[in-house]
N, CA and C atoms of all chains as a GROMACS GRO file, in nm:
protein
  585
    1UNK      N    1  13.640 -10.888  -0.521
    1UNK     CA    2  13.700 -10.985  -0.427
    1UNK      C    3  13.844 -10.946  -0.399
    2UNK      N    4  13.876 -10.942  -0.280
    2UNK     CA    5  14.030 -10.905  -0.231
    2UNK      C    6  14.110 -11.018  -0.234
    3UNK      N    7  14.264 -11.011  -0.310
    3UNK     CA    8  14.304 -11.091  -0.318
    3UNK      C    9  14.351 -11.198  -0.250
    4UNK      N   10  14.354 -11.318  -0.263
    4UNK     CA   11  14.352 -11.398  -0.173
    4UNK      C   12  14.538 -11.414  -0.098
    5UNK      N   13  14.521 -11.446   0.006
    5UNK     CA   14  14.656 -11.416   0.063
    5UNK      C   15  14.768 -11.562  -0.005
    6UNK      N   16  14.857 -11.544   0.042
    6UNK     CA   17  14.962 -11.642  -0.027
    6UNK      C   18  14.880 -11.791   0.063
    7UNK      N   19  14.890 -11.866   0.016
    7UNK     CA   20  14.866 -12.061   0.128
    7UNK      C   21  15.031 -12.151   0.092
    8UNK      N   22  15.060 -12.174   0.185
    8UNK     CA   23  15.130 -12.278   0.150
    8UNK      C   24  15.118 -12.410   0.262
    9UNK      N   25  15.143 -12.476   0.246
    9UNK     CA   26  15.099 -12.617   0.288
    9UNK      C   27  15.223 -12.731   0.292
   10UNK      N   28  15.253 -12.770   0.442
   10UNK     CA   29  15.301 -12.857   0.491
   10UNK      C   30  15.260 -13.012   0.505
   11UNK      N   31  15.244 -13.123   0.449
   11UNK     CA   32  15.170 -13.224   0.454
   11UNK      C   33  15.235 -13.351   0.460
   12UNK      N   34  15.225 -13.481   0.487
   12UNK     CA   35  15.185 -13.620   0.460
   12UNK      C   36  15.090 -13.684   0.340
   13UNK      N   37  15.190 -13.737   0.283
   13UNK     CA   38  15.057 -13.818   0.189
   13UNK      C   39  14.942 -13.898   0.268
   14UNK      N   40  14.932 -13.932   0.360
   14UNK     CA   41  14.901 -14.047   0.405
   14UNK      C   42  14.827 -13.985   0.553
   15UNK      N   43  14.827 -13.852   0.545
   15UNK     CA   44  14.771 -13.802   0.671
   15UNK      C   45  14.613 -13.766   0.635
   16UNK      N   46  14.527 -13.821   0.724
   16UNK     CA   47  14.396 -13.784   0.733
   16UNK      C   48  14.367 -13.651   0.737
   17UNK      N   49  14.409 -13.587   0.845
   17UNK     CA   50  14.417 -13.439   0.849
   17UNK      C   51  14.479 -13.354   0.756
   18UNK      N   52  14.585 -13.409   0.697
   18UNK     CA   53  14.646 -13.325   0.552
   18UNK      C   54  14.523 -13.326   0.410
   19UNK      N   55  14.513 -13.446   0.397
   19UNK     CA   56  14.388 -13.484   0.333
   19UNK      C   57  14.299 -13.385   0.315
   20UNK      N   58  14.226 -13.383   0.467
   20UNK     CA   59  14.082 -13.304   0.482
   20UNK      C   60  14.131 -13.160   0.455
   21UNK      N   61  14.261 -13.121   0.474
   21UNK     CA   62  14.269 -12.967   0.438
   21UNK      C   63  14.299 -12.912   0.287
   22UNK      N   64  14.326 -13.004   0.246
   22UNK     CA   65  14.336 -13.007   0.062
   22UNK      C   66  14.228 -13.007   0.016
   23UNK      N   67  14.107 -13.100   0.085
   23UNK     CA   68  13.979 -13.132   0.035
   23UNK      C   69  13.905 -13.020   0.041
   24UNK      N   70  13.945 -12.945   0.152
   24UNK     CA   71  13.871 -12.841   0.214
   24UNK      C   72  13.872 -12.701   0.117
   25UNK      N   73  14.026 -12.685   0.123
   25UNK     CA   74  14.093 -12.581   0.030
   25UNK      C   75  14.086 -12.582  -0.129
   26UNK      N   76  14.058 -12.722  -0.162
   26UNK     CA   77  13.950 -12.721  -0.302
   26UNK      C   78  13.834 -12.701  -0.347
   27UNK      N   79  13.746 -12.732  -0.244
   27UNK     CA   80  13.620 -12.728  -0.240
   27UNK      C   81  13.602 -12.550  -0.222
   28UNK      N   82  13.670 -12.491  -0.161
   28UNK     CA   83  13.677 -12.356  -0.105
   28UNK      C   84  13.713 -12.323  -0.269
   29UNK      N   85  13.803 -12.391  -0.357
   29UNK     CA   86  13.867 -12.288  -0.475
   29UNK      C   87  13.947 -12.201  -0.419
   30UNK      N   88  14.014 -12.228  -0.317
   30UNK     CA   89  14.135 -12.178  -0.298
   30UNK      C   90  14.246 -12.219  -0.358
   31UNK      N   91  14.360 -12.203  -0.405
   31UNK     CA   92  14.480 -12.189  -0.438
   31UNK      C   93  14.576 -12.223  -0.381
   32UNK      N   94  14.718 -12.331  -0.322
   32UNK     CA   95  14.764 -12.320  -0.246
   32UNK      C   96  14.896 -12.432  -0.310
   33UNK      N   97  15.054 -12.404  -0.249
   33UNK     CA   98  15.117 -12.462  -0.267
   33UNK      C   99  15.138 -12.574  -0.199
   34UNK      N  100  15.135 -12.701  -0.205
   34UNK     CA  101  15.208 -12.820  -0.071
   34UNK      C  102  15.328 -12.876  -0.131
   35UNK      N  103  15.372 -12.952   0.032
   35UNK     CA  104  15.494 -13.034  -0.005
   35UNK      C  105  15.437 -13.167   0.111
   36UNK      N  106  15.429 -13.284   0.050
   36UNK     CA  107  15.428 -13.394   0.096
   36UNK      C  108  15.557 -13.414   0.137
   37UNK      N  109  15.552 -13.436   0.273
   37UNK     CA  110  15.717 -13.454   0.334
   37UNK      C  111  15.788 -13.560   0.306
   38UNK      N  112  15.650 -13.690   0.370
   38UNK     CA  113  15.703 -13.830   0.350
   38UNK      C  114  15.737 -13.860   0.233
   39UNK      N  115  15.733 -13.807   0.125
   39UNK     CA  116  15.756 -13.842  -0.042
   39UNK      C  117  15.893 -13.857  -0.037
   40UNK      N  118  15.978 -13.763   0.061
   40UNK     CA  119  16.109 -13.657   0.031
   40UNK      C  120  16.220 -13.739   0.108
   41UNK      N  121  16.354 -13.727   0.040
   41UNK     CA  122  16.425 -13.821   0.155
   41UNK      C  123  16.547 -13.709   0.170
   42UNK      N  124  16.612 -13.788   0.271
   42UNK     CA  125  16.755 -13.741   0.242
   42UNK      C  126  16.732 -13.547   0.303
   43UNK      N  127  16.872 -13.503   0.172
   43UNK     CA  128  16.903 -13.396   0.254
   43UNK      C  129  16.804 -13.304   0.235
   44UNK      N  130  16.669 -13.349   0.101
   44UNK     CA  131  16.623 -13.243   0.066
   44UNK      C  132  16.512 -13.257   0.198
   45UNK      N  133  16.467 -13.370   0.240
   45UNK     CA  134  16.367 -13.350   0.345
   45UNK      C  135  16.429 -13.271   0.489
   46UNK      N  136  16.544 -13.274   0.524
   46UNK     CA  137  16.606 -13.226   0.633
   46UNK      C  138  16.566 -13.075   0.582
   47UNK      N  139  16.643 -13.035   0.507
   47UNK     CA  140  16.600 -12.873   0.478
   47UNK      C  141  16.494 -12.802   0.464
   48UNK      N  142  16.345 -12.896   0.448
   48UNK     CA  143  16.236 -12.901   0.412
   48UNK      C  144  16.206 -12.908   0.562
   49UNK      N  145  16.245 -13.010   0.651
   49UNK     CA  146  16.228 -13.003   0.785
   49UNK      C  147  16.248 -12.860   0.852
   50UNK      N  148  16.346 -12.788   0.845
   50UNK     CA  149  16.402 -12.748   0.928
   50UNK      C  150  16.314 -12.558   0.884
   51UNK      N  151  16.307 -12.554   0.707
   51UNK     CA  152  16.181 -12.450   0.744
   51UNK      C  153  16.014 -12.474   0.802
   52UNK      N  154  15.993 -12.618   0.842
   52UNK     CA  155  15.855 -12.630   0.895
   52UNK      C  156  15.866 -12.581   1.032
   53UNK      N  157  15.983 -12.658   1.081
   53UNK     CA  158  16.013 -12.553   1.226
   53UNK      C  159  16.044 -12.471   1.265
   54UNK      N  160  16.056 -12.374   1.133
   54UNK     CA  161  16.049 -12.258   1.162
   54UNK      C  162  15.932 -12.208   1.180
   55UNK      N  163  15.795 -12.212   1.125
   55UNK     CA  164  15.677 -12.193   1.139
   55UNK      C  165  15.667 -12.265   1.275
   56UNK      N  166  15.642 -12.366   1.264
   56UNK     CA  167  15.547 -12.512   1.377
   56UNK      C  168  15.699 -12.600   1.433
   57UNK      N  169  15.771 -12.549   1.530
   57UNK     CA  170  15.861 -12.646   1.622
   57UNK      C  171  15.838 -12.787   1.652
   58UNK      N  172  15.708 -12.804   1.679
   58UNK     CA  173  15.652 -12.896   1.706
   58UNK      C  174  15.652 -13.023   1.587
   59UNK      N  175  15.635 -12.960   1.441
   59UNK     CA  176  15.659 -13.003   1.310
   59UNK      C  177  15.541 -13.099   1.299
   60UNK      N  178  15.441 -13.071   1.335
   60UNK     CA  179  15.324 -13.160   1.349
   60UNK      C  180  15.288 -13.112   1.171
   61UNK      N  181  15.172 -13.177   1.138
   61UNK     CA  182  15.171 -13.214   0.994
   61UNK      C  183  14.950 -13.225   1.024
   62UNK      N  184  14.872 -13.169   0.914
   62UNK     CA  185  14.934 -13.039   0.814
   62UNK      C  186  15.000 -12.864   0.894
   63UNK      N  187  15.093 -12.815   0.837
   63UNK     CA  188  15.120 -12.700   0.885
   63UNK      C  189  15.079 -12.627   0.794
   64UNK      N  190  15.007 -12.546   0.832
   64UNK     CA  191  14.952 -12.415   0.711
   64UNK      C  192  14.981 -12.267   0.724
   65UNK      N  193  15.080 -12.234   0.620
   65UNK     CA  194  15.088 -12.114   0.653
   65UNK      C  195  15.004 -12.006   0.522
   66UNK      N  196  14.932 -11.905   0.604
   66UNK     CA  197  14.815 -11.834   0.530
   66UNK      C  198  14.874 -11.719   0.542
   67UNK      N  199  14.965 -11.623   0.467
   67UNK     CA  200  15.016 -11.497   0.467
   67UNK      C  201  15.109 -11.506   0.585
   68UNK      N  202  15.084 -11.414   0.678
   68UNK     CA  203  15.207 -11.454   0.754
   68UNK      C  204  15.117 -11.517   0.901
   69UNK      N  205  15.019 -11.589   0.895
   69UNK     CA  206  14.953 -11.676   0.984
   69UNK      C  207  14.990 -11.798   0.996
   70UNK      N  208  15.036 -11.863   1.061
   70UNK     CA  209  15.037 -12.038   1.116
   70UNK      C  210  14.938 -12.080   1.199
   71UNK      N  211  14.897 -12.197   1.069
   71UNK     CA  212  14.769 -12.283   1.130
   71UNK      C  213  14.851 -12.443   1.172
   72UNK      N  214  14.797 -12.493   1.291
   72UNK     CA  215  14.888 -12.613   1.279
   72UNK      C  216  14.739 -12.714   1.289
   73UNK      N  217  14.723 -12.810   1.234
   73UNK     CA  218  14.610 -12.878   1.192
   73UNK      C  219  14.528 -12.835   1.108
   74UNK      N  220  14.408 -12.945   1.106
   74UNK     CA  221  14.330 -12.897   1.037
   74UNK      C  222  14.204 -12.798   1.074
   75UNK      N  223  14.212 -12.726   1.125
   75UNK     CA  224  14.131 -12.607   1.201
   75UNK      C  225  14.068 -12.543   1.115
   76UNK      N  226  13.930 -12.563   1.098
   76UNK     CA  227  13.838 -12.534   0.971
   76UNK      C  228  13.839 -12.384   0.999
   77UNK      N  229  13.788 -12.325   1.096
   77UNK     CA  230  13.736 -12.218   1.161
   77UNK      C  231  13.851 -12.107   1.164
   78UNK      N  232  14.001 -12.156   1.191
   78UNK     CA  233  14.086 -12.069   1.154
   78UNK      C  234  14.128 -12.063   1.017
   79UNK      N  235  14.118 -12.137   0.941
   79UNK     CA  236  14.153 -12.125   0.801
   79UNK      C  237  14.060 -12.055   0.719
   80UNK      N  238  13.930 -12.090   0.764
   80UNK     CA  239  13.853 -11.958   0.727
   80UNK      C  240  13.825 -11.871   0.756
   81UNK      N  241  13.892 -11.792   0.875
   81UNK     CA  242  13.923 -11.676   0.900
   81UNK      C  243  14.025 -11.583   0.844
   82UNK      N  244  14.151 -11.688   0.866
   82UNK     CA  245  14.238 -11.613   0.787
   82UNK      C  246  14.224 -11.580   0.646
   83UNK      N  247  14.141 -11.690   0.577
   83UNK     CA  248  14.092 -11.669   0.463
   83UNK      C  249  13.971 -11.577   0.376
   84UNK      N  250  13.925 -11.523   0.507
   84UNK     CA  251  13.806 -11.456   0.504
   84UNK      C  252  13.680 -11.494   0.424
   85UNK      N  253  13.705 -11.663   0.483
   85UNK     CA  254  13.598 -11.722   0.398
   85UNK      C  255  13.463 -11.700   0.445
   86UNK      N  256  14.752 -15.768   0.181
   86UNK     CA  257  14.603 -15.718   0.244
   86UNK      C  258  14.517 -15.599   0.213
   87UNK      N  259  14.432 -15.641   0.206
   87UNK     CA  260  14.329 -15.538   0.161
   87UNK      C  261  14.254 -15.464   0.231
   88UNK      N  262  14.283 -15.261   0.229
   88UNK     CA  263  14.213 -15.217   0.296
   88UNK      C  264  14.038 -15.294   0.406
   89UNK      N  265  14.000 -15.358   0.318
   89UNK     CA  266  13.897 -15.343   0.421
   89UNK      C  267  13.942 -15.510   0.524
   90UNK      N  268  14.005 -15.626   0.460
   90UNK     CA  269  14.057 -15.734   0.556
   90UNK      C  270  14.127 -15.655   0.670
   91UNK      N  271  14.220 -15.571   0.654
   91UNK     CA  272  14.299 -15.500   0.773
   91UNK      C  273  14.200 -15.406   0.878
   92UNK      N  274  14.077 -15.392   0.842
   92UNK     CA  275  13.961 -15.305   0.896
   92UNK      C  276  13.923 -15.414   1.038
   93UNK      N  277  13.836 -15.515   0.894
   93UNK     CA  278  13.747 -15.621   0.998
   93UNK      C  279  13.870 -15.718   1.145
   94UNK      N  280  14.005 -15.682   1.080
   94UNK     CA  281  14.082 -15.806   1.162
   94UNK      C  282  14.106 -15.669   1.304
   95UNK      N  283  14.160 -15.522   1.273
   95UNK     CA  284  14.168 -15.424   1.349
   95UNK      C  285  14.028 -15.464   1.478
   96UNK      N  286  13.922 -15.413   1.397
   96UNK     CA  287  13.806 -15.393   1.470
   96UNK      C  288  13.721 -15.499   1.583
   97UNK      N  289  13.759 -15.661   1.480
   97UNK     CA  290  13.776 -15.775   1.626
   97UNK      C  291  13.851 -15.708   1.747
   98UNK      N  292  13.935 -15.675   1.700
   98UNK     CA  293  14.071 -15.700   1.837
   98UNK      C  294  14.049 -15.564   1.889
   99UNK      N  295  14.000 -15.482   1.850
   99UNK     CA  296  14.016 -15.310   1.894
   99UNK      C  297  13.900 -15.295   2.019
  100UNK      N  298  13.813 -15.330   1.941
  100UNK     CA  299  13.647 -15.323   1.968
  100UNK      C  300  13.636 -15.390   2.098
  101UNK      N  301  13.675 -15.485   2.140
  101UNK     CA  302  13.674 -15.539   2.267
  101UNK      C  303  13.783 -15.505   2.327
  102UNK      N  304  13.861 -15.416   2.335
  102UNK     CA  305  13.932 -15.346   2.409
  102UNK      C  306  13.913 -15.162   2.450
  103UNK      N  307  13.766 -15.137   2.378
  103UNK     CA  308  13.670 -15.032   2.400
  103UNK      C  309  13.721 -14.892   2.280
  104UNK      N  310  13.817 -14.978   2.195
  104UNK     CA  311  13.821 -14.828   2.090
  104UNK      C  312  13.778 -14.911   2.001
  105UNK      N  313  13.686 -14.779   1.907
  105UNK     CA  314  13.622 -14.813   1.813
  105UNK      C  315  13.652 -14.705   1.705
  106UNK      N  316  13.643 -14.760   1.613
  106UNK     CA  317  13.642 -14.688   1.458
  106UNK      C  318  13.610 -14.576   1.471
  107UNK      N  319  13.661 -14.486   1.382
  107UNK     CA  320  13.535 -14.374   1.349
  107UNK      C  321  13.421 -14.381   1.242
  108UNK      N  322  13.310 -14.381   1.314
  108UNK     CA  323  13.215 -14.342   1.219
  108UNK      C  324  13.229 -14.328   1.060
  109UNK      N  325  13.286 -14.245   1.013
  109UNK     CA  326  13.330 -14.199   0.894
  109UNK      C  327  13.422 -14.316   0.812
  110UNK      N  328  13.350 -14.396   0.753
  110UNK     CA  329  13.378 -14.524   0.718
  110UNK      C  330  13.505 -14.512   0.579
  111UNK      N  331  13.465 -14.343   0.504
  111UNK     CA  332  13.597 -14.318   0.406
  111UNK      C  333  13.676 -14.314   0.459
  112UNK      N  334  13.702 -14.206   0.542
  112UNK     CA  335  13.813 -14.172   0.651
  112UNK      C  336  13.934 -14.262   0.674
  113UNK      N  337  13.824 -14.401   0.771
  113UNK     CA  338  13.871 -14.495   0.828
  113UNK      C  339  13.924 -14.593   0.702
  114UNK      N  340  13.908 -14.599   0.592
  114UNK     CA  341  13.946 -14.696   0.474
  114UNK      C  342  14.051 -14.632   0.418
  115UNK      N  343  14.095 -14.499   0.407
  115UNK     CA  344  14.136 -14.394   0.379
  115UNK      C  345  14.298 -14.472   0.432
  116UNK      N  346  14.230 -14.449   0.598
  116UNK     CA  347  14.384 -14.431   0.677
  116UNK      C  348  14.400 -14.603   0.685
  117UNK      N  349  14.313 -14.686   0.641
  117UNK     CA  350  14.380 -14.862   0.663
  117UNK      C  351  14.484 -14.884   0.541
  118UNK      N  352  14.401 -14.817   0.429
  118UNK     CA  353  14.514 -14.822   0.288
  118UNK      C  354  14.639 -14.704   0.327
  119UNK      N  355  14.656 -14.662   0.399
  119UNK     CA  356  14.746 -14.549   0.456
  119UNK      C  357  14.828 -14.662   0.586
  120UNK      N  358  14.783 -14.737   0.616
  120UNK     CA  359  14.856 -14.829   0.717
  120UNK      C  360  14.952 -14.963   0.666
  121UNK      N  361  14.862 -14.954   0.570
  121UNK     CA  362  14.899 -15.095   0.448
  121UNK      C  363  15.018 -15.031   0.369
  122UNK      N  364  14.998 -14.925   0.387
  122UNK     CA  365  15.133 -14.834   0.214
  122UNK      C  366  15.236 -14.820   0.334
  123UNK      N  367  15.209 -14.772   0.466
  123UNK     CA  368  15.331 -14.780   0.559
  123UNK      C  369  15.378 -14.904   0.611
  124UNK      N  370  15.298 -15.014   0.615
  124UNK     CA  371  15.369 -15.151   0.601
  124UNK      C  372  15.510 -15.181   0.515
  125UNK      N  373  15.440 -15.130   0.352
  125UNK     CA  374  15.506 -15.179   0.295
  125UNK      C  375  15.627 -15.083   0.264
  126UNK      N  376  15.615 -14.948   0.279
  126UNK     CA  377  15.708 -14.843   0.292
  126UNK      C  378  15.793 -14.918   0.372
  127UNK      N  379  15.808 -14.886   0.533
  127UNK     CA  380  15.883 -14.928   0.646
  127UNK      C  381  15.888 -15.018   0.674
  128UNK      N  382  15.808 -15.152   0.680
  128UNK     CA  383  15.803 -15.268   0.715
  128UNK      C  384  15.694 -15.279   0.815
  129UNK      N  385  15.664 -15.190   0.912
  129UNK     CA  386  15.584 -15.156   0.995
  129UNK      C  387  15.448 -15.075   0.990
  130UNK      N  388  15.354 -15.121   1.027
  130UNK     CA  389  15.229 -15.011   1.056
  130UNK      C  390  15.280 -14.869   1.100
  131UNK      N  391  15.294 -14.760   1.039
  131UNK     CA  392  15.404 -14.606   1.155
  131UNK      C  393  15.223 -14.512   1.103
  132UNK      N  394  15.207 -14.486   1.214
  132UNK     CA  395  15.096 -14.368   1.194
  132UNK      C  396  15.090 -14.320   1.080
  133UNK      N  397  15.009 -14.278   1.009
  133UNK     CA  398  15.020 -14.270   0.899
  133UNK      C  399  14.962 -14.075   0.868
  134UNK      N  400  14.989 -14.046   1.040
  134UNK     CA  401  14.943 -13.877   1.065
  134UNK      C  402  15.081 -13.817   1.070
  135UNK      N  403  15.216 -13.893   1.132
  135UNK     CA  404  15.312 -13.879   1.154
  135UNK      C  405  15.432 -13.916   1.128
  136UNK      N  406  15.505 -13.843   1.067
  136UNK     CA  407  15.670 -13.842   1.016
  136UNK      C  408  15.705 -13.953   1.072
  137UNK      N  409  15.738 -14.077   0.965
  137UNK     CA  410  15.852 -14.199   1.011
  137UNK      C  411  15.938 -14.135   0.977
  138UNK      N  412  16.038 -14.190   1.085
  138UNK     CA  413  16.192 -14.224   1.081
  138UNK      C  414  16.259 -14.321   0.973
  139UNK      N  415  16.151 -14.410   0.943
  139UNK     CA  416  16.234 -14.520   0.880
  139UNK      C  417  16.252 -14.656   0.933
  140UNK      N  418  16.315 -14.599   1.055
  140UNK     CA  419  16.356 -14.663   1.215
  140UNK      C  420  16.265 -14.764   1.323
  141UNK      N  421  16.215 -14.868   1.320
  141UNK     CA  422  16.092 -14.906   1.406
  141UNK      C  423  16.151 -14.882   1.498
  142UNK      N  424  16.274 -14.890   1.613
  142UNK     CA  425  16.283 -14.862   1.710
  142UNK      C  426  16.327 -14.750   1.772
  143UNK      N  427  16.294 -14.661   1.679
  143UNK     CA  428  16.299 -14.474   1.692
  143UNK      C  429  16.137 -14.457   1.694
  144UNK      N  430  16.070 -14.529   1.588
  144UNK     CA  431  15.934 -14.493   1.568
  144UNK      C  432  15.816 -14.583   1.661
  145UNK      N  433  15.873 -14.696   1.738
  145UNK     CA  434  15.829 -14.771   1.823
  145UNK      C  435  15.693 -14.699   1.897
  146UNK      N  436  15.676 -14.562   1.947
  146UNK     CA  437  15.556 -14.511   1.990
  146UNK      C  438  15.513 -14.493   1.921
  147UNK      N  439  15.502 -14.489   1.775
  147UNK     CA  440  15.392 -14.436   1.675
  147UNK      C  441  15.349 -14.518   1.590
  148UNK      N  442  15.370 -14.690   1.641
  148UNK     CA  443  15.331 -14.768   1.530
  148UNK      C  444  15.212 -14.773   1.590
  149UNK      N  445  15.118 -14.805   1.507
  149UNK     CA  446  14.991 -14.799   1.486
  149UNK      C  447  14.948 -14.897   1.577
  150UNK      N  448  14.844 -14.907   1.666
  150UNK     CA  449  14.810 -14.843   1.748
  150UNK      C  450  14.899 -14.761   1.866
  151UNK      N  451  14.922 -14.668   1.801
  151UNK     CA  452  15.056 -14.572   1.891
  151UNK      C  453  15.029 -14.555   2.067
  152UNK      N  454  15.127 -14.552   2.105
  152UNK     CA  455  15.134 -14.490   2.250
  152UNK      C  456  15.060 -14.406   2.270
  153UNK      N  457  15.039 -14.280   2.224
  153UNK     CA  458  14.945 -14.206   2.308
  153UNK      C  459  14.811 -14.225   2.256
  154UNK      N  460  14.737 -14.315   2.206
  154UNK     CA  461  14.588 -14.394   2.158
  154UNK      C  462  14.534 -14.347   2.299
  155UNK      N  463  14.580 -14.408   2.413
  155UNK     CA  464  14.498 -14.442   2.494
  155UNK      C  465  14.512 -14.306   2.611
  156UNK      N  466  14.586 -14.232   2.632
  156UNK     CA  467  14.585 -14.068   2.703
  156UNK      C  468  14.466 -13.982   2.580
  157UNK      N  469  14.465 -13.991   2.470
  157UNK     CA  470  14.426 -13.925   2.378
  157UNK      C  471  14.296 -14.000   2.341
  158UNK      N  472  14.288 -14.098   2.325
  158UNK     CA  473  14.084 -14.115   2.390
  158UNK      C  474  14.077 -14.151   2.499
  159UNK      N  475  14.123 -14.111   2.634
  159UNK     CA  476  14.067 -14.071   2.744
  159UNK      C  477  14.048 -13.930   2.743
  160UNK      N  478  14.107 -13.857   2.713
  160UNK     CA  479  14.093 -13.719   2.719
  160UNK      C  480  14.010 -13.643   2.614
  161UNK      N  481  14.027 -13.684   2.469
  161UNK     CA  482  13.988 -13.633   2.388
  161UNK      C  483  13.879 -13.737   2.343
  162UNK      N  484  13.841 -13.857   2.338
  162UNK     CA  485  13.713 -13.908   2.318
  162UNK      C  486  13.810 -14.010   2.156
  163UNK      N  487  13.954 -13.930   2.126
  163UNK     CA  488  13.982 -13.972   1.959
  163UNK      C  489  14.157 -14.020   1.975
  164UNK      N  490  14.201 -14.103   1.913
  164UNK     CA  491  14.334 -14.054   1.896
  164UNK      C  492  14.368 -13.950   1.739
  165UNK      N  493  14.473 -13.948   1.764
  165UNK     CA  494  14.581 -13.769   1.751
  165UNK      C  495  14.482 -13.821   1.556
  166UNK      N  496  14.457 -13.949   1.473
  166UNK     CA  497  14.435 -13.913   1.340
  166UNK      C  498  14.323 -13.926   1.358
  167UNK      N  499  14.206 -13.949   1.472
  167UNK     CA  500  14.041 -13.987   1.408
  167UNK      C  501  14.035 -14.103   1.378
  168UNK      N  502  14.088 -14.211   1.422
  168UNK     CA  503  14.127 -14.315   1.350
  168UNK      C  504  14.021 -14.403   1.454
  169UNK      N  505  14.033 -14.438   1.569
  169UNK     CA  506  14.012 -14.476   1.670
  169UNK      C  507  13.945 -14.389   1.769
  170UNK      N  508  13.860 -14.438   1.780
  170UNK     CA  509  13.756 -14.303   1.896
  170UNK      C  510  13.732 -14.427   2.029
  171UNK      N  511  13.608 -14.358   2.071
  171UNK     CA  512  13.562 -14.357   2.202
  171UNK      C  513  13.388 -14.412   2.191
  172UNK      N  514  13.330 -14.475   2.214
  172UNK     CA  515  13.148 -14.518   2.150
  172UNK      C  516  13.091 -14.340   2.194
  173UNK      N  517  13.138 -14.286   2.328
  173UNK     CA  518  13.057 -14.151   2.304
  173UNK      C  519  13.083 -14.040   2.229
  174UNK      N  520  13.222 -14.048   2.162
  174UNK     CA  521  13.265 -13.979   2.047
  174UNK      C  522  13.185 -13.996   1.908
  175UNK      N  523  13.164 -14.120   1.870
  175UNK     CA  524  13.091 -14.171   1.767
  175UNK      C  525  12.952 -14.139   1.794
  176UNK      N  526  12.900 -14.128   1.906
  176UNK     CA  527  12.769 -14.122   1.941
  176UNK      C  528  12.724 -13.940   1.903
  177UNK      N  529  12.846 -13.870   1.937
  177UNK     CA  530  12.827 -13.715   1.956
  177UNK      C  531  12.795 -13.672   2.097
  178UNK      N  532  12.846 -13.795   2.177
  178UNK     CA  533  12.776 -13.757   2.287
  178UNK      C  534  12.889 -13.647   2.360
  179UNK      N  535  13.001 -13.653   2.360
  179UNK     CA  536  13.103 -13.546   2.379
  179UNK      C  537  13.186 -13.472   2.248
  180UNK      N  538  13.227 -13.342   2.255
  180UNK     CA  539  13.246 -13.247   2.187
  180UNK      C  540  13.346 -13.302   2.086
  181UNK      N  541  13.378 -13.299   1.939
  181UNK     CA  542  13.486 -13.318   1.861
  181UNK      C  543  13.603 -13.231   1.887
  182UNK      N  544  13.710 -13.231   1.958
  182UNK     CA  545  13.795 -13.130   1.969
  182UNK      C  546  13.884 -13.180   1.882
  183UNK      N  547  14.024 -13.076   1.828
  183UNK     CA  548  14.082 -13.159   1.750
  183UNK      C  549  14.191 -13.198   1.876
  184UNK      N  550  14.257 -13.281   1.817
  184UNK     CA  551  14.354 -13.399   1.922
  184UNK      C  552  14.500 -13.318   1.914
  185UNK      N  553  14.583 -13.257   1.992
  185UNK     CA  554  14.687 -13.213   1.978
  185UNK      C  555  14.781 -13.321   1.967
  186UNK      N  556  14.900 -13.284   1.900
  186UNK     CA  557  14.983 -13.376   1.894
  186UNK      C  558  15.055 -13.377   2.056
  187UNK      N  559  15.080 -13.531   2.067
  187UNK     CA  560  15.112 -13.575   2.247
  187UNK      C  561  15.249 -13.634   2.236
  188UNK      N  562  15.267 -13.687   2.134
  188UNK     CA  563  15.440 -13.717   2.102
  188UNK      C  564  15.515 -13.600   2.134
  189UNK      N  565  15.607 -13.652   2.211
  189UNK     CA  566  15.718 -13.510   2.268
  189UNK      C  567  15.833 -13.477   2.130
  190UNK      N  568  15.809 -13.351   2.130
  190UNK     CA  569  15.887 -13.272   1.987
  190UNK      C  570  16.009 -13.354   1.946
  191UNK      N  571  16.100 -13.391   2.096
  191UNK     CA  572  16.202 -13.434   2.116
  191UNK      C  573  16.214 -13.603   2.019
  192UNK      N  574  16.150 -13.652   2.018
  192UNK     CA  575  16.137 -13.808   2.013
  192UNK      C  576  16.105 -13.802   1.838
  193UNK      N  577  16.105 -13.698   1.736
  193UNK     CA  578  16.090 -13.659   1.652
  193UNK      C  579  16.205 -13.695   1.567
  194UNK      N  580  16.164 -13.812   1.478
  194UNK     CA  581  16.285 -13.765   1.309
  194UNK      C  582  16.487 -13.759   1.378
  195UNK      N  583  16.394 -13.837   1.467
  195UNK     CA  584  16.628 -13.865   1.529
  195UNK      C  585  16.674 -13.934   1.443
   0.00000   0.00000   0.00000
């Protein structure tokens, strides 16, 4: 098996779509880092902000970044591509 | 209030105004206890797909049932969380696309 690429994960506690991509990415036994935004206040969420828009401008929520791929939602079909699931 | 009281009182008032639930009855219980925790977070119902401000009158389009509900199941059959559909969405009778976000970037976290 080739190693799996880096995941990291942009999210909402409270987002349906963040949700389903955690659910997804477990069930898969994938691996992946998140940061629940809404948890975060202050200056640490601004800075936390400001690398999501670097990926996703738009800062829509979940943002997934898969190696150097940006997924913005929950897009089953691209996440398992990039994932070569 | 309890996820499912905030369901049945939604779905009176929704349902005869032609949006309906989604199907997916976890989902939908999912995001009412997700409406109820942003009550009590903000004071307000704030989407519970999208970054509060804090602010109700910064976040004023995104309290639940948000401004773009109704561009976003005309077009897409759903609004932007799945929350609220369309009877031919629920039916399968038109395609699941996912819902792009319709809030302008700008109107974002001021």
């Amino acid at each position: 098996m080739s190693q799996q690429e880096k995941v990291r994960l942009y999210t909402l506690s409270t987002c349906s779509h963040c949700k389903a991509t955690k659910k997804f990415l477990d069930e898969c036994k994938v691996e992946y880092s998140f940061t629940d935004v809404d948890l975060i206040q202050g200056e640490e969420r601004e800075a936390i902000l400001e690398d999501v828009r670097k990926f996703n401008p738009q800062c829509t929520f979940p943002t997934i970044i898969i190696g150097d791929k940006v997924i913005i939602g929950f897009r089953e079909d691209e996440i398992r591509k990039a994932l070569k699931l | 209030m309890k996820p499912e009281e905030l369901h049945e009182m939604l779905r009176k008032a929704q349902e005869t105004k032609g949006y309906f639930f989604n199907k997916d009855m976890e989902r939908v219980m999912d995001l009412m206890a997700a409406l109820l925790l942003n009550k009590e977070r903000y004071g307000y119902m704030c989407c519970p797909c999208r970054l509060s401000s804090g602010n109700r009158e910064k976040d004023k389009d995104i309290i639940c049932p948000c401004l773009y509900r109704t561009p976003d199941v005309e077009e897409y059959g759903s609004c932007y969380c799945n929350l609220y559909v369309s009877y031919e969405w629920n039916e399968d009778k038109i395609p699941h696309k996912y819902v792009p976000e319709r809030r302008p970037a700008e109107k974002k976290f001021l």
